[in-house]
C-alpha positions as CSV (number, residue, x, y, z in Angstrom):
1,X,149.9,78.0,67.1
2,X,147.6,75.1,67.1
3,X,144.6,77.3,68.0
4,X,144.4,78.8,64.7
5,X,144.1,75.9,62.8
6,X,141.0,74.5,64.8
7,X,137.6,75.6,62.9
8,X,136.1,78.8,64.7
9,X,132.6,76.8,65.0
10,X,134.5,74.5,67.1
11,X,136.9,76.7,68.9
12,X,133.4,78.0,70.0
13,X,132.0,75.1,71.1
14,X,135.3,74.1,73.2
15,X,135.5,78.0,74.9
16,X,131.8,76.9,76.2
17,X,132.7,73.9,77.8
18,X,135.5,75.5,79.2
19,X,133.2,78.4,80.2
20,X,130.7,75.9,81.6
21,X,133.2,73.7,83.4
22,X,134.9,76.9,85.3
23,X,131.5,77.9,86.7
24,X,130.9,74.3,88.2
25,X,128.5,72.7,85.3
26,X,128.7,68.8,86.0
27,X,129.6,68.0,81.8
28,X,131.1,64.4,83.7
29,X,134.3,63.4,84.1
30,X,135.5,62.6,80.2
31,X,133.5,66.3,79.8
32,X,135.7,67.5,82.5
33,X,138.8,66.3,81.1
34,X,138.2,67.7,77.7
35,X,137.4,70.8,78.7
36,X,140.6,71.6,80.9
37,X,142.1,70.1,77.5
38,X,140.5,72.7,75.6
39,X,141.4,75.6,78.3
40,X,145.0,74.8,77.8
41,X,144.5,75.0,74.1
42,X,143.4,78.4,74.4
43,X,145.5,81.9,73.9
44,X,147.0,82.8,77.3
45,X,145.1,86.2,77.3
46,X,141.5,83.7,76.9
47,X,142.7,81.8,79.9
48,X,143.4,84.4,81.8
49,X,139.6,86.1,81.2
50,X,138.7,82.5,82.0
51,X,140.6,82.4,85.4
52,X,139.5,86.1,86.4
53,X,135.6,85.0,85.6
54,X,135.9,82.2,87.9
55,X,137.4,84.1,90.7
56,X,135.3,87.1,90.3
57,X,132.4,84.4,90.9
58,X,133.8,82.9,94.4
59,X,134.7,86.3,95.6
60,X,131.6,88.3,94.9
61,X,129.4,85.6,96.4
62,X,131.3,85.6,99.8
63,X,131.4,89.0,99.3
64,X,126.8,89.1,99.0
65,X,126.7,86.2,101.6
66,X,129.6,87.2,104.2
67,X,130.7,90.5,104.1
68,X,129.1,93.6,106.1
69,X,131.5,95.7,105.0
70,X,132.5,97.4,108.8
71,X,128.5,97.7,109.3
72,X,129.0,96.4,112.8
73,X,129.9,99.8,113.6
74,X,125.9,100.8,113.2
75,X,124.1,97.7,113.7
76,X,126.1,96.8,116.8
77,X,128.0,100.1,118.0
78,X,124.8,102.6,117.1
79,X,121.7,100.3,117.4
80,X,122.8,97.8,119.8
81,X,120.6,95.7,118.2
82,X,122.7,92.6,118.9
83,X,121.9,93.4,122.9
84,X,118.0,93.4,121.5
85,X,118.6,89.7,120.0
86,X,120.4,88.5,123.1
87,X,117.9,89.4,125.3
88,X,118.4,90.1,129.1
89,X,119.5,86.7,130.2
90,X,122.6,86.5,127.5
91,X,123.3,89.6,128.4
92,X,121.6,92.0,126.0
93,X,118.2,93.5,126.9
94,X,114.5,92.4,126.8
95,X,113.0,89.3,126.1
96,X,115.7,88.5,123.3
97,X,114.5,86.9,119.8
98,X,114.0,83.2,119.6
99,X,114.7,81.2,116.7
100,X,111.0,80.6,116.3
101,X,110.4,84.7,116.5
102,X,113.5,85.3,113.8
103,X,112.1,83.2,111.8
104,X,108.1,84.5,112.0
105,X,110.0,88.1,110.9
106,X,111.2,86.6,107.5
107,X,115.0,85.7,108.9
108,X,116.0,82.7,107.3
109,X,118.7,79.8,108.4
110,X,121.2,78.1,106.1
111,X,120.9,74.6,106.3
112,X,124.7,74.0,104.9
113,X,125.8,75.8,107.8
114,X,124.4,73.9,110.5
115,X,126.0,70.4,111.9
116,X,124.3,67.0,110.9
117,X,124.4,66.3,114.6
118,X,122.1,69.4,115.3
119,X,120.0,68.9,112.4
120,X,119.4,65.3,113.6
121,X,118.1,67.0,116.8
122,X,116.1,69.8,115.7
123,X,114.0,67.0,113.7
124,X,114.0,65.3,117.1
125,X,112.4,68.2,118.5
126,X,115.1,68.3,121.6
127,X,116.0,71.8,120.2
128,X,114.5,74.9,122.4
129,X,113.2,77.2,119.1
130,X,111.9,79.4,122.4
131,X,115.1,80.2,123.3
132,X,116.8,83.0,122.4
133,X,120.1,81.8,123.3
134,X,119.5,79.1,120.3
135,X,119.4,81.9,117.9
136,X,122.5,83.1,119.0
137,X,123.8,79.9,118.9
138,X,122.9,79.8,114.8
139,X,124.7,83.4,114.6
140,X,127.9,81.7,116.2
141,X,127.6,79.1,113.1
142,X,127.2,81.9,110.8
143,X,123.7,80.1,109.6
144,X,121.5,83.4,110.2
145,X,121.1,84.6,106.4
146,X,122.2,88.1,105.9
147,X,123.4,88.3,109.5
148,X,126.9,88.1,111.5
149,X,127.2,88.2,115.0
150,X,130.5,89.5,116.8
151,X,131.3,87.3,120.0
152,X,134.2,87.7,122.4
153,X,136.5,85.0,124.2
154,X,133.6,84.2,126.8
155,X,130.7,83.8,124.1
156,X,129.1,86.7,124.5
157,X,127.7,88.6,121.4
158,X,129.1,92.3,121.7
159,X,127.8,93.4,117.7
160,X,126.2,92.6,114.6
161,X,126.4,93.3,111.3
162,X,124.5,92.4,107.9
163,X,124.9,92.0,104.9
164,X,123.4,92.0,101.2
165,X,121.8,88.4,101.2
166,X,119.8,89.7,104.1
167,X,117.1,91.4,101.7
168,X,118.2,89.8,98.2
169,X,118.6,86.1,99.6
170,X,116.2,83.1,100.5
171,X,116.2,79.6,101.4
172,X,114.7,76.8,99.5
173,X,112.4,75.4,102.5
174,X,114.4,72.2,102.0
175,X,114.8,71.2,106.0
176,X,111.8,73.0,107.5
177,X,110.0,76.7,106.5
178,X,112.8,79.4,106.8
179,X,115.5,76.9,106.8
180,X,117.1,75.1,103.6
181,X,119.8,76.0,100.8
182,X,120.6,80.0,99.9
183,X,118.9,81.3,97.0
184,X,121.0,84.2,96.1
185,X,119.5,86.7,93.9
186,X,115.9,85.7,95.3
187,X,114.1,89.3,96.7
188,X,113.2,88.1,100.5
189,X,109.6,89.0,100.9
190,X,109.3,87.6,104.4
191,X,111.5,89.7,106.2
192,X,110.3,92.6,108.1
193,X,113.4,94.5,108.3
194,X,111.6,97.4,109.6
195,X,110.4,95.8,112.7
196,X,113.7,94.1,113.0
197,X,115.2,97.1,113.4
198,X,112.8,98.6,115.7
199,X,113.4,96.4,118.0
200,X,117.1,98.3,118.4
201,X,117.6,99.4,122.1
202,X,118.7,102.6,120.4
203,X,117.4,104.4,117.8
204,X,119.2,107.7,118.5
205,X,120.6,107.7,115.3
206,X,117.3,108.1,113.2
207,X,115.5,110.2,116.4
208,X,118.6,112.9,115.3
209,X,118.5,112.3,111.9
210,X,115.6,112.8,111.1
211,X,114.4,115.7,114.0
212,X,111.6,113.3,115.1
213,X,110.9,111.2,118.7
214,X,111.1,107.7,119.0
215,X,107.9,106.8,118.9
216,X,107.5,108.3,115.4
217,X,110.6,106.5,114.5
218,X,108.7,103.1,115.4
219,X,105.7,104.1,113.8
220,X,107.5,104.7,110.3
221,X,109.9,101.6,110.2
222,X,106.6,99.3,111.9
223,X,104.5,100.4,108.5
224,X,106.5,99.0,106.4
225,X,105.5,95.4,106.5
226,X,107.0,92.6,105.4
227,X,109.2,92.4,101.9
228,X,109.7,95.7,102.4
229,X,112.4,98.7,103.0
230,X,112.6,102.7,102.9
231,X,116.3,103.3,101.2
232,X,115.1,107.5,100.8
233,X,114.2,107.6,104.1
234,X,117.7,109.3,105.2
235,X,117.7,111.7,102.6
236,X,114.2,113.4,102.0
237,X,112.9,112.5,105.9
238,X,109.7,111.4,103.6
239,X,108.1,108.8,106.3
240,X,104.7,108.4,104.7
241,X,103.4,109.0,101.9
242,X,100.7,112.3,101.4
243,X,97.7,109.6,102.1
244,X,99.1,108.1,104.8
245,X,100.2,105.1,103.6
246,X,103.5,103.5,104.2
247,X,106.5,104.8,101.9
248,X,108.4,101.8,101.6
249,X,108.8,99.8,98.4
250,X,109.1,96.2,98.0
251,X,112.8,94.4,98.1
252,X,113.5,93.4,94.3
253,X,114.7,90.6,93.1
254,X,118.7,90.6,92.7
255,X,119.0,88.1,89.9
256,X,118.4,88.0,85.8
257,X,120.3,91.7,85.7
258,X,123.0,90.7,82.9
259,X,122.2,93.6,80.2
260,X,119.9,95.6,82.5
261,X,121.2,99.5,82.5
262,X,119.1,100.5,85.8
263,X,117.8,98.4,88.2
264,X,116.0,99.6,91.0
265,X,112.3,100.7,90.9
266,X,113.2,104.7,90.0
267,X,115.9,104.1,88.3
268,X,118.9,105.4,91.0
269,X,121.7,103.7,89.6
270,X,123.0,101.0,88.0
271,X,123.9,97.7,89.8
272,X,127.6,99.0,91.4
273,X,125.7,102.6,92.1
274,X,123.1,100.7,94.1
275,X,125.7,98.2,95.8
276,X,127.5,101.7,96.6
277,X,124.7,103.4,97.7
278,X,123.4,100.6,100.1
279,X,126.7,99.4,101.7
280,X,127.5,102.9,102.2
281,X,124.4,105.2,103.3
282,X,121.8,102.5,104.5
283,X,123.9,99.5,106.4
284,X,126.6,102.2,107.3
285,X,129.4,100.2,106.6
286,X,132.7,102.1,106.0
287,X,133.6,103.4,102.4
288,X,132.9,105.7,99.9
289,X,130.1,106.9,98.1
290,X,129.6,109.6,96.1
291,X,126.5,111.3,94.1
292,X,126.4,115.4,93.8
293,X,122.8,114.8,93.6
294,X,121.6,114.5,96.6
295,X,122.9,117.5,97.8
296,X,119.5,119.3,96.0
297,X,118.4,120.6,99.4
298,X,114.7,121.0,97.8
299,X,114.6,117.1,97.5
300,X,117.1,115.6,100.1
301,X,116.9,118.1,102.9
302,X,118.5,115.3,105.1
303,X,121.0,114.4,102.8
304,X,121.8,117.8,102.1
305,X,122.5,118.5,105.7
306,X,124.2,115.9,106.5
307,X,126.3,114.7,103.3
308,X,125.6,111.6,102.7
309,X,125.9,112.2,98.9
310,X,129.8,113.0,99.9
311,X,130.6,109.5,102.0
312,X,134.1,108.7,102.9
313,X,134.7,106.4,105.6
314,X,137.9,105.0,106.4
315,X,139.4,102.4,106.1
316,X,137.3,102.3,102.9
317,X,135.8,98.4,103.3
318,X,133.0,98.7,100.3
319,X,135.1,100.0,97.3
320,X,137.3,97.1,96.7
321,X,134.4,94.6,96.9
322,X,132.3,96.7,94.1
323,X,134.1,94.8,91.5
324,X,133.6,91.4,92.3
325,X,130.0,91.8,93.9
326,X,128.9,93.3,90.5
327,X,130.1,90.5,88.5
328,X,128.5,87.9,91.0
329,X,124.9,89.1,91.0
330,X,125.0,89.8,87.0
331,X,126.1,85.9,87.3
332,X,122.8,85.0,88.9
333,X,120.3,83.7,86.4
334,X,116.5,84.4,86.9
335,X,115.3,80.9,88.2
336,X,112.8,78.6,85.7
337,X,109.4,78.1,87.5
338,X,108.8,74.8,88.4
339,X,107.1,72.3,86.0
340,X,103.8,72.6,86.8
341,X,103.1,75.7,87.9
342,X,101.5,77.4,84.9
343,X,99.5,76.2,82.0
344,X,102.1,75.7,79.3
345,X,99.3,75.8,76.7
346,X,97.4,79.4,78.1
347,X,101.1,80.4,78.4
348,X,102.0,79.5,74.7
349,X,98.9,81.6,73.7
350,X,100.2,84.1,76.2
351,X,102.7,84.8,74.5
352,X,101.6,85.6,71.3
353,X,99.3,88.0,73.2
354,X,102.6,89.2,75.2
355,X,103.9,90.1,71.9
356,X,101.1,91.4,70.2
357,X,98.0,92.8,71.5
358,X,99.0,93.4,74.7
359,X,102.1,95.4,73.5
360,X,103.7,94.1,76.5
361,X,106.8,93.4,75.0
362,X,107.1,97.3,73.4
363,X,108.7,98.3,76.6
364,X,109.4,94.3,78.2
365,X,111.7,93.4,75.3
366,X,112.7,89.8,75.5
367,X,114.9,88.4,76.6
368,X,115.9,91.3,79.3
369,X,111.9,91.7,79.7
370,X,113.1,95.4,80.1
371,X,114.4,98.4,77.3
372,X,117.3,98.0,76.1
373,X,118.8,101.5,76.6
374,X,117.8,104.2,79.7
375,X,114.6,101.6,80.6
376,X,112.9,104.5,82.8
377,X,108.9,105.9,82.1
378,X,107.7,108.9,83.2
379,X,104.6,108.2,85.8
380,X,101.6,109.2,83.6
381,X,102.9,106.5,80.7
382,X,102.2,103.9,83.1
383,X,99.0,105.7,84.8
384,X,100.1,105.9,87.9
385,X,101.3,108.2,90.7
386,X,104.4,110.0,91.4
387,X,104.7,110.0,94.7
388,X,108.0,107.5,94.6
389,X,109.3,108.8,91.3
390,X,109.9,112.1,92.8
391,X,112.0,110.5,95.7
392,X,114.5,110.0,92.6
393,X,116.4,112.2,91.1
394,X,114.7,110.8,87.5
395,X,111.5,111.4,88.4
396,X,110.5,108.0,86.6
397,X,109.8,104.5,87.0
398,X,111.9,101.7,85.7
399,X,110.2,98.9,83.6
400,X,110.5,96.1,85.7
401,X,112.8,92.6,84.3
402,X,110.0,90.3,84.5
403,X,112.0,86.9,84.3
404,X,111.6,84.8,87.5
405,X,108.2,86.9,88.3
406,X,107.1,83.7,89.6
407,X,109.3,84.2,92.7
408,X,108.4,86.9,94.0
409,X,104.8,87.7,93.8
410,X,104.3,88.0,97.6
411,X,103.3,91.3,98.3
412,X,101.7,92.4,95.6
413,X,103.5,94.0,91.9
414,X,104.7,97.0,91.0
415,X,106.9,98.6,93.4
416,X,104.9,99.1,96.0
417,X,102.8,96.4,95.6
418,X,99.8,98.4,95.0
419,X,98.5,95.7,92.7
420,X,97.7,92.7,94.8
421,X,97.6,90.3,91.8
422,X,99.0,89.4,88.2
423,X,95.5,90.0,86.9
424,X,94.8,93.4,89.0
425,X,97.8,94.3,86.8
426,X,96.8,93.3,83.6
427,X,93.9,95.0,84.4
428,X,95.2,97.7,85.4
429,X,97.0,97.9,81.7
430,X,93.8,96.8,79.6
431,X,92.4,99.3,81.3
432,X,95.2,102.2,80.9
433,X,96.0,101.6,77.5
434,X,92.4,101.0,76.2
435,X,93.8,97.4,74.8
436,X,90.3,95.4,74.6
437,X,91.7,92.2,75.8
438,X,89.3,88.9,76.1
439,X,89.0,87.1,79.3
440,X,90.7,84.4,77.8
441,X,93.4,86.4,76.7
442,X,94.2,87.8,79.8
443,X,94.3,84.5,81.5
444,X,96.6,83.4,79.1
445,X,99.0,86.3,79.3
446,X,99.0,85.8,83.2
447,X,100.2,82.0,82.5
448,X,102.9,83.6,80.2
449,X,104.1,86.0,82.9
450,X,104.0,82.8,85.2
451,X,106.5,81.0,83.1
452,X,109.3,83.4,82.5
């Protein structure tokens, strides 16, 4: 009973140590020791939340780093896309993909994962990045981000599957460009997934799908571009967009979404939904999904023929991973920019413009930097079109979390990247909502936006 006589201020305090400790914060070693004294002080049902948080953490992020959820089935067994990466002479077909050419379309390498021995040589330059079998080497050391290759007894890859970090992961550059430490959460705006899978000796499965040849197949998934990915594709056949423009929308960030209700661009699903959706319908792993509509035939005529909205694949390999995947990415933070980066004076200024005149925070309401609530606009509030809206069963467009902007501004804003730069968007705004802004001002809300 010696919990209840300890002042609540400090009960509080200890419980965040505790809290801090369990998720790997350095508090030193006399820190250390007082906060596994202050987890055994707390009520068994506290240390068991404690102990579930913790391993919710490690299992969700092998879960987004490892897990393809039985996508080897599609990737590998449909695409043969692992014969594509090979190349003819490891037995696949082609040229193959070299380390230099994975990395040139946005694949990234996990510098933890690699042996000091070959890191001493790839500084040395006495590793072949031409070489396609060294790219299959990196898959065997399970250092391709995103990526797992199958091999049998002799070495050979005979599959390959992906998983989330693949879009919603980076590397911090530490070793070389496309190679350092993960950055889970971070959107990957290098990778041109499209072309990646292009390159699939295969593509059968979208030819039928969607009632079209090959070469229109290559044409749709090659428009995309880098940072970029079509997840509506397979259910409303929608390849371009009425002017001819690609239909894709840019990869989002996966980090800062503790507190967000709906988080991707049209405002789908929540977190789980979209976890769901993905694992399920676009890297064809095997498990269960489930959303009534997308059997409106009008809007999904794909989906409605084939039933996606209805998936139940067995043995079900995504549902049981839902729970500690959610709780992983909801753990990731949106990262601080780097000192430096902005102009902490414009940005101080910013913000009072941010707040104020700019009315940016009416529907960016700090801290989320989104609404509170069903954070979804219809496309004339925002003054823009509805082409992507419609692919969504809400019509709408989700305001946008806007902490950790600074890391993913290649490709342009908005969800499409229509808007090349911060300012084309403030622009845009000033010019939307008839706000007035100075020169100055603007500048100085950009630095703000720069420093979330």
């Amino acid at each position: 009973m010696r919990h209840k006589a300890i002042p609540s201020i400090v009960g509080f305090l200890l419980l965040g140590v505790a809290l801090l400790t369990g998720f790997g914060v350095d508090t030193g070693e006399k820190g250390s020791a007082r906060a596994r004294a202050a987890e055994d002080e707390l009520p068994p049902n506290d240390r068991l939340i404690n102990a579930h948080a913790r391993r919710a953490v490690e299992e969700g992020r092998q879960i987004f780093r490892f897990d393809t959820f039985g996508s080897e089935a599609f990737f590998g067994g449909a695409l043969q896309l692992h014969k594509a990466i090979a190349g003819a002479q490891n037995g696949g077909v082609g040229g193959g993909v070299s380390p230099r050419t994975a990395l040139a379309v946005g694949l990234k390498v996990d510098s933890d994962a690699l042996p000091d021995l070959l890191k001493r040589q790839i500084k040395a330059g006495q590793v072949n990045l031409d070489d396609p079998a060294t790219t299959l080497a990196l898959l065997k050391l399970n250092a391709v981000v995103g990526l797992t290759g199958v091999f049998d007894d002799t070495g050979k890859i005979t599959s390959l599957g992906a998983q989330c970090a693949l879009c919603h992961s980076t590397v911090d550059n530490s070793f070389a460009p496309g190679i350092g430490k993960r950055l889970d959460g971070w959107a990957n705006r290098d990778l041109n997934i499209g072309l990646i899978v292009s390159l699939a000796p295969d593509l059968s499965p979208f030819t039928r799908l969607l009632g079209v040849n090959e070469a229109t197949v290559k044409a749709v998934l090659t428009s995309w571009g880098p940072g970029r990915f079509d997840a509506i594709l397979d259910k409303d056949g929608k390849g371009f967009r009425p002017d001819g423009g690609q239909a894709g929308t840019l990869i989002p960030p996966a980090f800062g979404l503790a507190g967000v209700n709906l988080h991707t661009w049209t405002g789908f699903g929540s977190v789980p939904y979209w976890n769901a959706y993905v694992a399920a319908t676009e890297m064809h792993g095997s498990g269960t999904f489930f959303d009534a509509r997308l059997n409106n035939a009008a809007q999904y005529p794909v989906s409605a023929r084939t039933g996606s909205g209805n998936t139940r694949g067995t043995p079900d390999l995504i549902t049981s991973k839902l729970p500690a995947l959610h709780f992983y990415q909801i753990a990731i933070p949106a990262p601080k920019p780097p000192a430096g980066s902005f102009d902490e004076m414009e940005a101080a200024r910013g913000k009072e413009v941010f707040d104020g005149r700019g009315k940016c925070a009416t529907c960016h309401v700090p801290p989320l930097f989104t609404e509170p609530g069903h954070n979804l606009h219809a496309p004339s509030e925002i003054g823009i079109d509805s082409f992507q809206a419609d692919r969504s069963p809400t019509h709408m467009y989700r305001t946008a979390p806007l902490a950790g902007l600074w890391t993913h501004q290649k490709g342009g804003f908005f969800h499409d990247g229509r808007f090349a730069t911060l300012s084309d968007v403030v622009e845009h705004y000033d010019s939307f909502f008839r706000l007035g802004l100075m020169q100055q001002e603007k500048i100085d809300l950009i630095e703000y936006l720069k420093s979330l």
